[in-house]
N, C-alpha and C positions, 0 to 999 in steps of 0.2 A: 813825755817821750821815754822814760826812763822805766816807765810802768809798761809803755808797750811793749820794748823791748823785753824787758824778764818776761811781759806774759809769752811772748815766742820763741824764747827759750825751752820755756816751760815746755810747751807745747813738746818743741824738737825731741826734749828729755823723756820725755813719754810714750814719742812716737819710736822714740830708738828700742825703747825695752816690750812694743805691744810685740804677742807673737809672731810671727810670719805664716802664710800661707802653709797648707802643707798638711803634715802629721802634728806639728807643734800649734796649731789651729785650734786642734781639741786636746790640746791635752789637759790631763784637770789638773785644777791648783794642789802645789805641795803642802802639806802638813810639815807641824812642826819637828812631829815623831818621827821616830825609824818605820814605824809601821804603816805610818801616811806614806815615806818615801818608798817602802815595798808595796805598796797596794799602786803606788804608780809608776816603778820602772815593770811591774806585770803588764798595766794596763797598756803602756805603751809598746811592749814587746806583742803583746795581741794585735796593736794596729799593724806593725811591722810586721808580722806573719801574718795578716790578712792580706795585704797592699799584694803580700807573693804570693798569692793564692794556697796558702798554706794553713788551711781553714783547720784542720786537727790542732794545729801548733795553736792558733790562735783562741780556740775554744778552750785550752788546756790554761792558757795563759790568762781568758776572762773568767774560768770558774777557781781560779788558784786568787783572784781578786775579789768575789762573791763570797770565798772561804773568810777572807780577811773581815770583808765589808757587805754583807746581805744584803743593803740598802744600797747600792752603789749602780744606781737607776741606768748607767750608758753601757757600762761593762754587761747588766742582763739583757737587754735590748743584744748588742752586742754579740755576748755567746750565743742566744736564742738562732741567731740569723749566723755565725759562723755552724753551728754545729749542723741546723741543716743544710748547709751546703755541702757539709762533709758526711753529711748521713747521706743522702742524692748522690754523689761522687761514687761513694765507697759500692752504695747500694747497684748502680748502671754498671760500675766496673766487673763487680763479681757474678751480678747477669752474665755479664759480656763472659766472663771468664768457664763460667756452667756452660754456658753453648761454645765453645771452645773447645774445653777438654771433649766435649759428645762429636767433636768435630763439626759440628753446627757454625762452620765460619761466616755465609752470609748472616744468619741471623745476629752471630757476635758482634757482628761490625758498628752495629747502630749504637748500642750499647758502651761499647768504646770510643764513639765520635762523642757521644753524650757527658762522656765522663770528662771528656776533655776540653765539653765548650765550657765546665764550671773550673775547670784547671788545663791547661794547656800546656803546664807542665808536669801532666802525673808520664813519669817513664814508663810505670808498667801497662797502664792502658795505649800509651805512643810504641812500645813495644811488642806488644798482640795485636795492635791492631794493623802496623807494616808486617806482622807478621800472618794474618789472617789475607791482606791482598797475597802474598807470595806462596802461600797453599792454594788461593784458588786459581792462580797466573797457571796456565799451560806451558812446559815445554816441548816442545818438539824435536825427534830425532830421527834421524834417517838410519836406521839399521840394518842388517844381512839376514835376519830371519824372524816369525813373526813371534809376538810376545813381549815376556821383558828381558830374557835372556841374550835378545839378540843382540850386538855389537855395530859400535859406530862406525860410518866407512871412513874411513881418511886415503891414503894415497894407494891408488889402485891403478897397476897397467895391468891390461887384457888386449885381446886380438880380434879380429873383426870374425872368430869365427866362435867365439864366446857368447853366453848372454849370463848377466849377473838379475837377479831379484833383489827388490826395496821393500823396504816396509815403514809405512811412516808411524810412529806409534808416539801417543803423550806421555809426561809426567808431568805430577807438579811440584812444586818449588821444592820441596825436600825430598824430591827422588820417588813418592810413591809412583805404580805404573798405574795409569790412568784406564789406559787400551788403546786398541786402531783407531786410529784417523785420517778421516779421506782429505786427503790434499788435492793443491795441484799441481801435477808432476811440469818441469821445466829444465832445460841447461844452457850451460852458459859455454863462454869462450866457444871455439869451431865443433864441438860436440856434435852429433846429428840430430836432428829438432826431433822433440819427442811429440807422436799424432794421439792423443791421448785429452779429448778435451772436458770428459766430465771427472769430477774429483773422486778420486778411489787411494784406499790406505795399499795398495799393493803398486810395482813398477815392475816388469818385465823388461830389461831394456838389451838390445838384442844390435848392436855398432856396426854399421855396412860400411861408413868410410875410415879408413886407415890414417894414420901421421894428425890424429886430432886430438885435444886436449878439452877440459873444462869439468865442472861440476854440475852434480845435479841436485835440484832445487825442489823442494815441497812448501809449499805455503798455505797456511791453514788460514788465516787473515793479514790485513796491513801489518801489522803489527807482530805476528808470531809467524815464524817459518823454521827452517832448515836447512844446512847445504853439506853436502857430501865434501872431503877432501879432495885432490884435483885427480882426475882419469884422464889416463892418457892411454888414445888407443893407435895399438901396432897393426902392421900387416899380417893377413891370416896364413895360413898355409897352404902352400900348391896344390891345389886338387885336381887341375886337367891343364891341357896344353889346348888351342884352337890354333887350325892355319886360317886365316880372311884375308878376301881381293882386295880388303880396303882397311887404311887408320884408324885408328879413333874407335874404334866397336863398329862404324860403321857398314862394314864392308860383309861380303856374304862365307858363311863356311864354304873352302874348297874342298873338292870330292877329293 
């Protein structure tokens, strides 16, 4: 009884000091020297800058243990397979980056998805490449005259004896002017409905009812449009007097 017990002791004592899962899995046995222990706080600072995808860190870290130890069979293994990850990496990003600067952004994009499915967290490829969607995104404006000179409408009153011109014109995400583009013109709130149904970059819009308000509207897809500031339009000016037998317009001119 006395023999079973120590041998399960033993056991327990053994099991308390085997590694654990993990990084400490592999780590290789300490030496007695200082130089055994720096050939393996290297080797394990590699596993740690791998785990982050931090494959440069890690390859610096396996060949600074190859310097110590040539023969140190997991750290070459090791570097071999960190360094090309970060040669692939470096290499798809600075693709990405040459069609970029040439403004080549669809072609950049792939190139920078690429780099990221071997790190997901490189900033400067997560950085060009939100920045490549928002160069090719359209914005849309509604402006007072055609080009890029022309200016946004914001709050406008006019009279029903006025007509103002639109122009819907693009840019993209950092302000370059793209050009015309055909919308489709529409307004909102009591406005007078615009008859206008194939899409054109220009509006004519010409108010026959008085005491109405609303914006008008260009939309180039779901997704992208425009609106003017709000217009409000007044009563025109007197230009005749009629006498009629009847209310309402109805009635006939008397002689």
């Amino acid at each position: 009884m006395k023999k079973l017990i120590l041998f399960l002791l033993l056991l327990l004592t053994v099991a308390l000091f085997l590694p654990v899962t993990g990084v400490n899995a592999v780590r290789p046995s300490k030496g007695v020297g200082e130089k055994d222990k720096i050939i393996d706080d290297f080797f394990m600072q590699g596993l740690k800058s791998y785990i982050q995808r931090d494959f440069k860190g890690a390859a610096e870290s396996w060949q600074k243990v190859l310097e110590l130890q040539p023969t140190h069979n997991r750290a070459k293994i090791y570097f071999e397979k960190a360094f090309y990850k970060y040669q692939t990496m470096e290499t798809n990003f600075y693709r990405g980056l040459n069609h970029f600067n040439k403004e080549n952004y669809k072609t950049a994009i792939p190139f920078f998805k690429e780099t990221l499915i071997v790190n997901p967290r490189h900033q400067k490829a997560i950085y060009y490449l939100q920045l490549c969607y928002d160069l090719l995104k359209t914005v849309l404006k509604i402006v007072d005259a055609p080009g890029k000179e022309g200016k946004d409408i914001k709050k406008l009153t006019i009279t029903t004896d006025d007509e103002i011109v639109l122009y819907a014109v693009g840019f993209d995400g950092i302000g370059n002017y793209l050009g015309p583009v055909k919308v489709k013109w529409a307004t909102t709130g009591t406005l007078d409905e615009i008859e206008k149904p194939d899409p054109d970059n220009k509006l004519n819009f010409s108010p026959a009812t008085f005491d109405t308000k609303g914006s008008i509207v260009a939309t180039l897809s779901k997704e992208i449009s425009a609106k003017t500031g709000e217009i409000i339009i007044k009563r025109g000016k007197l230009k005749y007097v009629k006498i009629l037998d009847g209310s309402d317009f109805m009635g006939k001119d008397v002689d």
